[in-house]
C-alpha positions as CSV (number, residue, x, y, z in Angstrom):
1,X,94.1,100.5,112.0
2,X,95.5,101.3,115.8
3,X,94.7,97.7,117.1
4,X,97.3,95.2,118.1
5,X,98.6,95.7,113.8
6,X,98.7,99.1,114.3
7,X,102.8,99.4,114.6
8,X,103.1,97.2,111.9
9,X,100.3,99.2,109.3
10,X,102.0,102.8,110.7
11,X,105.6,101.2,110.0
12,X,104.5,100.1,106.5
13,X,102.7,103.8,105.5
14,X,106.1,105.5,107.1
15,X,107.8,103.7,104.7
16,X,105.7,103.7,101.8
17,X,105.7,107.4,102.4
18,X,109.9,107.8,102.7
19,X,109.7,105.4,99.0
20,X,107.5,108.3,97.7
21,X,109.7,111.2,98.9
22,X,112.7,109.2,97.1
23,X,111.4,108.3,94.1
24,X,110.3,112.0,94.0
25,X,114.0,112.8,94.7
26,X,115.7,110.2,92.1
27,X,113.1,111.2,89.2
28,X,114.1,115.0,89.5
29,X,110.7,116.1,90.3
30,X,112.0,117.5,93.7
31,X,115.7,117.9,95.5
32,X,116.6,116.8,99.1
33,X,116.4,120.1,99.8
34,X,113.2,120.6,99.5
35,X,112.5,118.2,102.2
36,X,115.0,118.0,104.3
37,X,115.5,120.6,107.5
38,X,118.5,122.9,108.5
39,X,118.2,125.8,111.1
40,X,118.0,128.8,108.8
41,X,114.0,127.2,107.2
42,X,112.6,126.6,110.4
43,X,111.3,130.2,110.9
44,X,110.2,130.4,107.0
45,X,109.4,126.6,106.3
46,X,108.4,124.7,109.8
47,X,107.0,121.7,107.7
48,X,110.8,120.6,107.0
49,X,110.2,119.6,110.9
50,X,107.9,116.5,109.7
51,X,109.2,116.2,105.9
52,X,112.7,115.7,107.3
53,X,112.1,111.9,108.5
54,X,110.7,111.0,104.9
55,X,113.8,112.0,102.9
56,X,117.0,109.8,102.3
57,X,120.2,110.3,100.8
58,X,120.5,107.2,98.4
59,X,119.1,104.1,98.0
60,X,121.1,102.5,100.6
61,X,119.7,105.1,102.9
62,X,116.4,104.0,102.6
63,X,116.4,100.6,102.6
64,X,118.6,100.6,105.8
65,X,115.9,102.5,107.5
66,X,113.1,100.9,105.8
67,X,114.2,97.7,107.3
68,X,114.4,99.4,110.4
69,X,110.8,100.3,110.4
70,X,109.0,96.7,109.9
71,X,111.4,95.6,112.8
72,X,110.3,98.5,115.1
73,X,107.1,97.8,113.6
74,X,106.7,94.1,114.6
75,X,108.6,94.3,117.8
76,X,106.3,96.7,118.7
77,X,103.4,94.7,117.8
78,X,104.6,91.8,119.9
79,X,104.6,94.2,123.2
80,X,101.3,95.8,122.2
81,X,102.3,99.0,121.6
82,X,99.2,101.2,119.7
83,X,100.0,102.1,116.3
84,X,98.9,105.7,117.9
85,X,101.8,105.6,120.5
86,X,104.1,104.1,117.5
87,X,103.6,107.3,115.0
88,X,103.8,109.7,117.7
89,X,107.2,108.4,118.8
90,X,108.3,108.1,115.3
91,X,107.4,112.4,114.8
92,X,108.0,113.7,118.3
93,X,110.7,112.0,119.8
94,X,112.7,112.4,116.5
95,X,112.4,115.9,116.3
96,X,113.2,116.6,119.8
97,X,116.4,114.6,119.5
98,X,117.3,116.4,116.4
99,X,116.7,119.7,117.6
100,X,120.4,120.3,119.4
101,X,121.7,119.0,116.6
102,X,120.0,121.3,114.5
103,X,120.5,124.6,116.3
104,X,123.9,124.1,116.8
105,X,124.9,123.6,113.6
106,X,124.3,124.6,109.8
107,X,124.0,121.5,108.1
108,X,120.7,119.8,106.3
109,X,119.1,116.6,108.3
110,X,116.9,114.0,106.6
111,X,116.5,110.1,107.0
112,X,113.9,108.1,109.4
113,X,116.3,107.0,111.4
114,X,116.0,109.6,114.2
115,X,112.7,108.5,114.4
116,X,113.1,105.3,114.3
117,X,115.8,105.0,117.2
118,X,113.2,106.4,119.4
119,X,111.1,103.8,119.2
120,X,113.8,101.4,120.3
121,X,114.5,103.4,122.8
122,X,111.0,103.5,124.0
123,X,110.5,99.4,123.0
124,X,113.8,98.7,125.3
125,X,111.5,100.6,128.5
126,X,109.2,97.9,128.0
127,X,111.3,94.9,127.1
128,X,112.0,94.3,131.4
129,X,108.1,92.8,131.2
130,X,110.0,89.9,129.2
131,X,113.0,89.5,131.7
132,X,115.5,91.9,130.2
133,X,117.3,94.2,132.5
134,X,116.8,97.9,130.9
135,X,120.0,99.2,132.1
136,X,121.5,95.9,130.3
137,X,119.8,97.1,127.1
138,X,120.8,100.8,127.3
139,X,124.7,100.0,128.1
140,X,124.8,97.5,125.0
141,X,123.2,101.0,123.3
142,X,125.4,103.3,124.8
143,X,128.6,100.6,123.8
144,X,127.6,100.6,120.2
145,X,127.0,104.5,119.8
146,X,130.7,104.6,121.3
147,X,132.0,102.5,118.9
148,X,130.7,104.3,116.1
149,X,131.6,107.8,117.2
150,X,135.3,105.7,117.4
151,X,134.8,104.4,113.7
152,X,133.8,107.7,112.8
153,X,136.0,110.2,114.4
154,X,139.5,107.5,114.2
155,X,138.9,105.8,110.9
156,X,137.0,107.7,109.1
157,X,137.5,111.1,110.2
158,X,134.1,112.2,109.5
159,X,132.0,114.8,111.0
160,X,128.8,114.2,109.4
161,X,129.6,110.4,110.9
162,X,130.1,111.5,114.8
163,X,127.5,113.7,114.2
164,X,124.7,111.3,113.1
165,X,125.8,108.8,115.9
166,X,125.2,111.4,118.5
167,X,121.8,112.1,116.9
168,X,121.0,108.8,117.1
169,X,122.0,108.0,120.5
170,X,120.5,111.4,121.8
171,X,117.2,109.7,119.8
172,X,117.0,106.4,121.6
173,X,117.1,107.9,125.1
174,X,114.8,110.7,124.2
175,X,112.2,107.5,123.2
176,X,112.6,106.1,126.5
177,X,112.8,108.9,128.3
178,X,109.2,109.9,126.3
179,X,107.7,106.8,126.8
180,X,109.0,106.1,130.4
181,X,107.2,109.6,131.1
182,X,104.1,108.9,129.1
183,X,103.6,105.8,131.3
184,X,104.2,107.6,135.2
185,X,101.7,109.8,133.7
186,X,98.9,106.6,133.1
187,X,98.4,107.6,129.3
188,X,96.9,104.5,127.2
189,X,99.7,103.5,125.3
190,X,98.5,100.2,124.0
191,X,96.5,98.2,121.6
192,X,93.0,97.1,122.8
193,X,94.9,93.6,122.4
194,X,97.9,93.9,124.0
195,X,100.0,91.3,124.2
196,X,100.3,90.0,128.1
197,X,103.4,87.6,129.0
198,X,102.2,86.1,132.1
199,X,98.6,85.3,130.5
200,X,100.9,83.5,127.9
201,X,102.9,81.6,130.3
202,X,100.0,80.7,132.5
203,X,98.5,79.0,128.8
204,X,101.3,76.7,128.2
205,X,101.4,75.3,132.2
């Protein structure tokens, strides 16, 4: 399961599982609050801190985020990322980005898509192997989180708008900063057939 498929086979069970948690959700069998997190069930219910990322408000929610997934998925497969390294970005990195969010305020999270801006933040570290600059990537980021805290706090005048944006950018640079971390530190972070650029270039001269 954790070869060089492995983002792609942990991208597809992350969003069979957020399917589930809907369906569980639309049919009346459960309510978003039962899976969703908010500071005061931490202490009581901890679990929220993994159920969370598997619940969505609406359909449009989930298939947003779903899409997001196979992307992350098979960009991730490309680079030769583990599947390992891939879930463990997904549950960690999303949590820890959520968690000033969380604390400081009273409202109820859920949605992948904390989660899932990690591990484009964490893909964008490796992407300079292919000839992109990383601080290219990150300003495009950071230029697109501002323009939707603008959208959001102008236009729309919504909290629960800025407030997602920051969640998300706080997300993507706690990916990279994860994964930039995990690989000073020498951990194996990839498939036993990672892809290799220059053994790919040096087939087609």
């Amino acid at each position: 399961m954790f070869d060089r498929s492995g983002p792609v086979v942990a991208a597809i069970i992350i969003a069979l599982a957020c399917s589930t948690v809907f369906y569980l959700e639309v049919s009346g069998r459960a309510d978003k609050m039962d899976f969703g997190v908010k500071k005061n069930s931490i202490a009581q219910e901890p679990y929220r801190l993994l159920t969370f990322s598997f619940t969505h408000d609406g359909f449009s929610h989930l298939f947003s985020n779903i899409v997001a997934l196979l992307l992350a998925g098979a960009l991730a497969r490309e680079i030769g990322i583990s599947g390992r390294t891939f879930l463990l970005l997904f549950l960690l990195a999303g949590v820890l980005a959520l968690l000033p969010a969380l604390l400081l305020t009273g409202r109820t999270f859920a949605g992948a898509s904390a989660g899932i801006c990690a591990i484009f933040g964490a893909l964008s570290v490796d992407f300079e192997r292919y000839g992109f600059s990383v601080s290219w990537i990150f300003s495009l980021f950071l230029l697109g989180m501002l323009a939707s805290l603008a959208f959001g706090f102008f236009l729309l005048e919504s909290a629960t708008q800025v407030l997602g944006t920051l969640v998300h950018f706080s997300a993507f640079f706690t990916g990279a900063g994860i994964f930039w971390g995990w690989k000073i530190m020498g951990l194996d972070l990839r498939s036993t057939e990672s892809f290799n650029p220059d053994q790919a270039d040096a087939q087609f001269h």
